[in-house]
N, C-alpha and C positions, 0 to 999 in steps of 0.2 A: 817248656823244657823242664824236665825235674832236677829239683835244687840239690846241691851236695848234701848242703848243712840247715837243720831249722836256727841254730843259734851260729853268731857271727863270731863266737867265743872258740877258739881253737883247741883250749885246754878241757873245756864240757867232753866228756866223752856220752857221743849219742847212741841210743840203739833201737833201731828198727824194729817193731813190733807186727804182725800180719796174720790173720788166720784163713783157714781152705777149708770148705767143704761144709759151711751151714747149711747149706739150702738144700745137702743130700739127704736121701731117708733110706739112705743105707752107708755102712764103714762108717770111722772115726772122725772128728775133725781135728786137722792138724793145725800147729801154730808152731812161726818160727821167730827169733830174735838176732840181731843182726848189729854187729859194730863195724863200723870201717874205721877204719884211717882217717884224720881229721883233714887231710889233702888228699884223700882218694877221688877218684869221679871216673864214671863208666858211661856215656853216652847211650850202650846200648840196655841196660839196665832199666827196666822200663816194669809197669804195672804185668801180672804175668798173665792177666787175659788178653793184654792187645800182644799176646808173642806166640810165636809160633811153638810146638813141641821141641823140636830141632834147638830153636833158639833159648828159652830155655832150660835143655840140657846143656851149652856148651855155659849159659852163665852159670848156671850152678856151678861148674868147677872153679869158674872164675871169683864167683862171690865166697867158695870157700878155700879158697888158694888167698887169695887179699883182705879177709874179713882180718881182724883182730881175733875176734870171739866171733862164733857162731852157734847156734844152738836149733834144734827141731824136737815139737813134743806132739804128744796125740792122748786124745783123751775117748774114748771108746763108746759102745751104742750104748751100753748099761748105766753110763755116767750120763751119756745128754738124755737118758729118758728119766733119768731121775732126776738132776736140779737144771733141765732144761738147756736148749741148744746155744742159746747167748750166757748163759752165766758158764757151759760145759768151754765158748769159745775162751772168754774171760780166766778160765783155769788151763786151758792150753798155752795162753799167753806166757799167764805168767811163770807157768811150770818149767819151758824156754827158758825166759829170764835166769830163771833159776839155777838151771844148769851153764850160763855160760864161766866161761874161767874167766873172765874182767868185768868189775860190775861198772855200770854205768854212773852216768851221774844225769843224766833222763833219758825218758824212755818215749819214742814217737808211736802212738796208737794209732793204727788206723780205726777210723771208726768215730760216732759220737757219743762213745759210753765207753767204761773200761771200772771194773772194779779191783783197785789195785794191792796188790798183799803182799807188794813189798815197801821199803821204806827210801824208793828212788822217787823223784818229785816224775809226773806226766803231763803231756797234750796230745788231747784226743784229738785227730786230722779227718778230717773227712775227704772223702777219697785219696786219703795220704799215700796209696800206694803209686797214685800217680804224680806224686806234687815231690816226694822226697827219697831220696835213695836208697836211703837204710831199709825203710817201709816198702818198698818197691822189689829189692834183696832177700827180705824175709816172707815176702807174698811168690816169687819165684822157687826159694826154697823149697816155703810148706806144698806149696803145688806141685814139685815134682817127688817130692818122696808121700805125697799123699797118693799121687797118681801109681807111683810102682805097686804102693801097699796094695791100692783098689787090683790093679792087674794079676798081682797075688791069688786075690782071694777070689777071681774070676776063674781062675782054673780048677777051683774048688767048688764054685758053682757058676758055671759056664751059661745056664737056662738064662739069667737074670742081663747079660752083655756088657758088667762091669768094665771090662776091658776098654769099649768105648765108650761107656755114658760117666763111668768112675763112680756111680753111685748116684747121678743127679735125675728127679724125678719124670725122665722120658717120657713119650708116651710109650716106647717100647716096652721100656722099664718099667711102668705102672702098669701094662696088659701082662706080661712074666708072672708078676706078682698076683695079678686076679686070677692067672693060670696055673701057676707054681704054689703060693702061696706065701709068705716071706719064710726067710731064713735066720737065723740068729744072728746074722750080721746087719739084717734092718733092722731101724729105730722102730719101737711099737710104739713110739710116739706119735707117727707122723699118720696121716689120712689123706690117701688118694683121692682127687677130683670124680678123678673113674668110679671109687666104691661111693661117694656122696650122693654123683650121680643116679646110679644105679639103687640107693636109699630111695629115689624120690621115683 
C-alpha cells in the first residue's frame, strides 16, 4: 500500500516530485510537484501506469482540489536534444518546484538521481511513484496534462498517431516516421531500432 508520508514529522511539509515522458522521441517531457496535507491520504492515488485514463482524469481534480500547492512544468524537444533527456527530466522537476506557491521543506524524487537547484534538502525513491503519495500525485498529474498536450499536437500531425501512442516509440510510430519523416516536434536525438536496422 502506498505510504501517506516518507517522514513521521507532521510539521516537514513534503512534496512529491515525478516526471512523464522520457522514453518518448517526440513532445516535451513533463514534471510535476505536489504537496498534500500532512493528514491527507487517497487509497485510490496510486502510481499513474497501473490506472486507467478514466481514473486518472477524476484524480487529477482531486489531487488538485486537496493539494496544498501544486505545480506542472514541461521542458521541450529543443531543450532534451540539447543537455540530454535526464538532465532535460531534472530541469522539469525542478522548474515545478519552482513555481509552487509553498515551498517545501523536502522534496521526494522519484528516481535514483536528481540534480537539485534548489536549496530544499532531497531523497531519491526508486519507484517512489509507487511506495508514496506525493510522488504518485505528481506522476498522475505530469501524465495527464502531458497526455492532452500530445493529443494537441496530434491534430496537427495526425500521420504520426500521437493521440494513441503520446509520442512513445511504437512500432507504429517508428514506421510514420520512416514514412513521414520526423517533424519538429521529434527529438533529433533519438534513433529508431527500425532505421539501425535497416543501417545494417
Amino acid at each position: 500500500m502506498i505510504q501517506a508520508r516518507y517522514s513521521a514529522d507532521p510539521t516537514i511539509i513534503e512534496c512529491g516530485c515525478d516526471e512523464v515522458g522520457r522514453g518518448c522521441i517526440a513532445g516535451p517531457v513533463y514534471a510535476a510537484a505536489v504537496i498534500f496535507p500532512a493528514d491527507y491520504y487517497n487509497a485510490a492515488i496510486n502510481d499513474s501506469k497501473l490506472l486507467s485514463r478514466s481514473q486518472r482524469e477524476q484524480l487529477r481534480t482531486e489531487i488538485e482540489a486537496h493539494a496544498i500547492s501544486w505545480a506542472v512544468a514541461s521542458i521541450d524537444e529543443a531543450t532534451i536534444d540539447k543537455v540530454n533527456i535526464l538532465h532535460a527530466s531534472f530541469m522539469g522537476m525542478n522548474k515545478a518546484i519552482s513555481q509552487l506557491t509553498v515551498k517545501p521543506n523536502l522534496l521526494l524524487i522519484d528516481g535514483n538521481r536528481f540534480i537539485n537547484e534548489t536549496d530544499i534538502p532531497y531523497h531519491c525513491i526508486v519507484k517512489g511513484d509507487a511506495k508514496y503519495l506525493a510522488i504518485a500525485a505528481a506522476s498522475i498529474l505530469a501524465k495527464t496534462y502531458r497526455d492532452e498536450y500530445m493529443e494537441k499536437l496530434a491534430v496537427e500531425f495526425p500521420q504520426y498517431g500521437w493521440a494513441e501512442n503520446k509520442g512513445y516509440p511504437t512500432p507504429a510510430h517508428q514506421e510514420a516516421v520512416l514514412k513521414y519523416g520526423r517533424c519538429k516536434y521529434h527529438r533529433k536525438s533519438f534513433q529508431l531500432k527500425s532505421q539501425l536496422r535497416l543501417e545494417f
